[in-house]
C-alpha positions in Angstrom: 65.1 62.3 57.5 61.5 62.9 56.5 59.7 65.4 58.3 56.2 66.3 59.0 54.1 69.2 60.0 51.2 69.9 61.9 49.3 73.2 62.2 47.5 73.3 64.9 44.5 75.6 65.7 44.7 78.6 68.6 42.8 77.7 71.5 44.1 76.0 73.9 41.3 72.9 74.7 42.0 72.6 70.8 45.7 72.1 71.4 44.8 69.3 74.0 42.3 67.6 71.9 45.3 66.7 69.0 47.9 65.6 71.6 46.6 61.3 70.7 47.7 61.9 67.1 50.9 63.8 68.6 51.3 61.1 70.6 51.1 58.0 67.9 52.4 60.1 65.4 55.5 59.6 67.6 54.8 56.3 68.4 55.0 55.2 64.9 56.6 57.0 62.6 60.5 57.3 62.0 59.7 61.2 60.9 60.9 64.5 62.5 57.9 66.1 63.4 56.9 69.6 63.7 54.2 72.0 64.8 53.0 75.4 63.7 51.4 76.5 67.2 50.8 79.9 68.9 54.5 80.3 70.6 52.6 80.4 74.4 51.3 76.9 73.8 54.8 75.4 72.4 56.1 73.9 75.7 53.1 71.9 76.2 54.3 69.8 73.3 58.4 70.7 73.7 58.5 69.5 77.4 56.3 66.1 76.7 58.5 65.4 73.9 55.9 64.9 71.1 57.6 66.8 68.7 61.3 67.8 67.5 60.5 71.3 66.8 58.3 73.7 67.0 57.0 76.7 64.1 55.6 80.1 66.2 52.8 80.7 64.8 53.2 84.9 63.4 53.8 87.0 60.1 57.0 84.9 59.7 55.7 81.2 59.4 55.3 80.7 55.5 59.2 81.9 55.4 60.4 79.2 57.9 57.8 76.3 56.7 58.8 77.2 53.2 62.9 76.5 54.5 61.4 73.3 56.1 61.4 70.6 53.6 58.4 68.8 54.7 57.0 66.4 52.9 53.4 65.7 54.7 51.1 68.3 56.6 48.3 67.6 58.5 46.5 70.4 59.4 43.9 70.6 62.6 43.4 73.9 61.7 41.1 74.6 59.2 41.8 78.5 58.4 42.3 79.7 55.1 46.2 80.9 56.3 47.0 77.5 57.2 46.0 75.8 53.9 47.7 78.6 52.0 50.6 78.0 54.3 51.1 74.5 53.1 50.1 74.9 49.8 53.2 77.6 49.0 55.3 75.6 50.6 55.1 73.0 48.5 54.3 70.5 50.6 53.3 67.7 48.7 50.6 65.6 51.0 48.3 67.8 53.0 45.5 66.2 55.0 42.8 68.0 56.4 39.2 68.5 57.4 36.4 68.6 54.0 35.2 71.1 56.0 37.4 73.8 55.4 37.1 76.5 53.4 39.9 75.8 50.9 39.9 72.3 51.1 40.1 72.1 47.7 44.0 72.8 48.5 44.1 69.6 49.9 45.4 66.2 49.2 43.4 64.0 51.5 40.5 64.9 53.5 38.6 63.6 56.6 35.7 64.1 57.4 34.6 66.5 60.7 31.0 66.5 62.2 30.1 69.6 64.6 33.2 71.1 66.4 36.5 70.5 66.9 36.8 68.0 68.7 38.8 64.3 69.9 36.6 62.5 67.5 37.3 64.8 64.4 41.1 65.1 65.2 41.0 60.9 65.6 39.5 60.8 62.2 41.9 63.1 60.4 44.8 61.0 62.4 43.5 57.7 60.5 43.2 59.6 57.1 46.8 60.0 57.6 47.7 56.8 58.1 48.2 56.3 61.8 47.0 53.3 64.1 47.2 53.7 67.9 45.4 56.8 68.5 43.9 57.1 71.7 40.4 58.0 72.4 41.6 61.1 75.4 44.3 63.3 76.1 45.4 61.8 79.4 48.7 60.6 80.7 50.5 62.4 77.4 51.4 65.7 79.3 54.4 65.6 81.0 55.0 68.6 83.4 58.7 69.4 84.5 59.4 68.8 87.6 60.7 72.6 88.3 57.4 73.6 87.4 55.8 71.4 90.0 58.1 72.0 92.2 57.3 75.9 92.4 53.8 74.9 92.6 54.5 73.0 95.6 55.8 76.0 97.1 52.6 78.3 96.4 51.0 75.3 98.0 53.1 75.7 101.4 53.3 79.6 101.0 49.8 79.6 100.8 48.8 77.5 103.3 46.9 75.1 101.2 46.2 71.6 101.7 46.7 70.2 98.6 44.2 67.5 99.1 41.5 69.9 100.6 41.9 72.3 97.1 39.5 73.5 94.8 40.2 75.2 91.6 37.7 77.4 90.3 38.0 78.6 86.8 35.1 81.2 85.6 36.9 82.7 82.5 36.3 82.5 78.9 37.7 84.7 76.2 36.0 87.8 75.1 34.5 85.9 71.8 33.1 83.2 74.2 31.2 85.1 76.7 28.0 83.4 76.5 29.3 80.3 77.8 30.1 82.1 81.6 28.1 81.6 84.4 27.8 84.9 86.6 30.0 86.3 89.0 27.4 86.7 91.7 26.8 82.5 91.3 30.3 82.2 91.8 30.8 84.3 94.7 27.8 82.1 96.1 29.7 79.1 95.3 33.1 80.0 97.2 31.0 81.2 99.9 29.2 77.6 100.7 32.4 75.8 99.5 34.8 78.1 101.9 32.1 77.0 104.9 32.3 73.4 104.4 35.9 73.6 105.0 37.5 73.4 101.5 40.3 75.8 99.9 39.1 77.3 97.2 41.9 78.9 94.8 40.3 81.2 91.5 42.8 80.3 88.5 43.4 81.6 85.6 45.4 83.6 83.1 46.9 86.5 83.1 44.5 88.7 81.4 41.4 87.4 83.8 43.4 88.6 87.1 41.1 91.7 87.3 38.1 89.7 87.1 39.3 87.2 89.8 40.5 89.7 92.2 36.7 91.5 91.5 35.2 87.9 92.7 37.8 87.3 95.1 37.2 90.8 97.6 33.4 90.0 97.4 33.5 86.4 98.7 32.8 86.1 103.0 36.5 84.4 102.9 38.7 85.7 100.4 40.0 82.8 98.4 43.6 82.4 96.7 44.3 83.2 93.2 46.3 81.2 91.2 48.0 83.4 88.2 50.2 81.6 85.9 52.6 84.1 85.8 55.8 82.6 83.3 54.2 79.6 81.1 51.3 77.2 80.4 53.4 74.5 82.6 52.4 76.6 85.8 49.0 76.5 84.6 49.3 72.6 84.2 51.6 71.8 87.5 49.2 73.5 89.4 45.7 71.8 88.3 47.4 68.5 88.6 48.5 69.3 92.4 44.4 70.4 93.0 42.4 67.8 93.8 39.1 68.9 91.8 38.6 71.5 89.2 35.6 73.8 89.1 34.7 75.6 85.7 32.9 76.1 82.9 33.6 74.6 79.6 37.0 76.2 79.0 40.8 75.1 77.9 41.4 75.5 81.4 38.7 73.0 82.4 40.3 70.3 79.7 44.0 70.8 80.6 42.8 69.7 84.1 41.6 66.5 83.0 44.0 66.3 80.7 46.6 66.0 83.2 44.3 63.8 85.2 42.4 66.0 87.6 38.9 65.0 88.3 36.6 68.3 86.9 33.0 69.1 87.3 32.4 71.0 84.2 29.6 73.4 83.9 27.5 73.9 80.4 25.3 75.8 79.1 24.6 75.7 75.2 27.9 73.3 73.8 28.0 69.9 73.3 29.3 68.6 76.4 29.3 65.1 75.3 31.8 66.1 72.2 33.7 68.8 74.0 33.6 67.8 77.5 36.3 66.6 80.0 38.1 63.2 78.5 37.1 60.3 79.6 33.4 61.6 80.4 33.0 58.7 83.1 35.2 60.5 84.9 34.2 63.5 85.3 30.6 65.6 86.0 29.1 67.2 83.9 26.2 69.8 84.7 24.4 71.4 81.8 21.6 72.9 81.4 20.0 74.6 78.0 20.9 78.1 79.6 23.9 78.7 81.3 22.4 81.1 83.5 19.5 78.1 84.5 22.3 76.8 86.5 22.1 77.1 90.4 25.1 77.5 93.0 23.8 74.6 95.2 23.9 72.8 91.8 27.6 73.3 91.6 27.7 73.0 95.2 25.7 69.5 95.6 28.4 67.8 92.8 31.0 69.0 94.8 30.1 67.3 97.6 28.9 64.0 96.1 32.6 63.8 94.5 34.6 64.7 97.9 33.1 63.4 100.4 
């Protein structure tokens, strides 16, 4: 059987932003297809059956791509590694973005204006010949039911109304710190929020749980934390049990509406109407040109205008 290969990039509101071409890819080809993805991501795709295997992305990719057979690639990612990847492995049709540094290893190429984003990964999924690509990532995900079932149990544990629940994500990664808002704005928000009578539950990764619990133990009512402890899914179960997420412009804040959580997504600099939460009638935005221009009781005054 023919099989194809994606490579996707790292971040995880990347990852989200290819699942349409995933998803028709599926749809409408007879192909095994296969994805070279950072391994923590993987069961996002494994679980919602979009692929029939999965590539870790390490030191040891070229070997098993190479083993692979593949006769297309499509490549999200646009890092030098990735082209070389498929170029060694002798793949014979590799699509990707113009943009890219060694795009000259390439077969086909779309075209890519400003970021990565759902529009550029739509594009490169017509320069490879697919049809019914969706214009968001909604209703693709599909979260085991063991993993909402544990989250159900935090819920009850916890002694939070799941209809009553805020998530609040303030995290970025170390590269992307000028796109936080600060922790003191935060602390404001939870304190208003926690007064008008809804749960508010800081989420986040691993790595941010020193940050949270730093935000957390100054707040008037200490809110919940949410760490996704064993896998992504946790992440995902849990922001589709919430009934609105919180954040700034974060993978976090487009997993929620990816797996159909209303957000109110806070901006600063970035392009909220490429990157922001899919569909954007949907959602809130607030952006300003600075993220620091941004007020609690503007957080605060969204909330309320979307749950009550």
């Amino acid at each position: 059987m023919d099989k194809i290969i994606l490579f996707h990039m790292n971040q995880l509101g990347d990852l989200l932003f290819s699942l349409p071409v995933l998803k028709a890819a599926k749809q409408e080809l007879t192909s095994q297809i296969y994805s070279v993805i950072k391994p923590g991501l993987a069961p996002l795709l494994i679980f919602s059956g979009l692929v029939d295997g999965v590539v870790p992305k390490d030191k040891n990719s070229i070997s098993i791509i190479r083993k692979g057979n593949f006769s297309k690639a499509v490549l999200f990612s646009e890092s030098p590694s990735s082209l070389i990847s498929a170029f060694l492995s002798g793949i014979k049709e590799r699509i990707g973005f113009d943009t890219a540094s060694l795009s000259f290893l390439l077969t086909k190429k779309a075209q890519r204006t400003g970021v990565p984003s759902l529009f550029n990964n739509r594009s490169l999924g017509l320069a490879a010949g697919l049809q019914t690509i969706q214009h968001d990532y909604t209703d693709i995900l599909n979260i085991p039911k063991e993993n909402l079932n544990n989250v159900q149990k935090w819920f009850e544990y916890n002694h939070c109304d799941v209809s009553n629940t805020i998530a609040i994500s303030v995290g970025a990664s170390n590269k992307r710190q000028d796109k936080c808002l600060e922790e003191s704005k935060w602390i404001e928000v939870v304190n208003i929020l926690s007064c008008e009578g809804f749960s508010c539950v800081l989420s986040g990764a691993k790595w941010e749980r020193e940050i949270l619990n730093k935000i957390a133990r100054k707040c008037r009512t200490t809110p919940k934390l949410f760490i996704a402890e064993n896998s992504i899914l946790d992440s995902a179960a849990f922001l589709k049990k919430c009934s609105l997420f919180v954040g700034i412009d974060s993978g976090a804040m487009h997993l929620a509406a990816a797996v159909g959580t209303k957000c109110i997504g806070v901006f600063g600099y970035t392009d909220s109407m490429q990157i922001g939460p899919m569909p954007l009638e949907k959602h809130v935005i607030i952006k300003k040109g600075n993220i620091s221009q941004i007020m609690p009781e503007d957080i605060v005054a969204k909330v309320m205008c979307k749950l009550t």
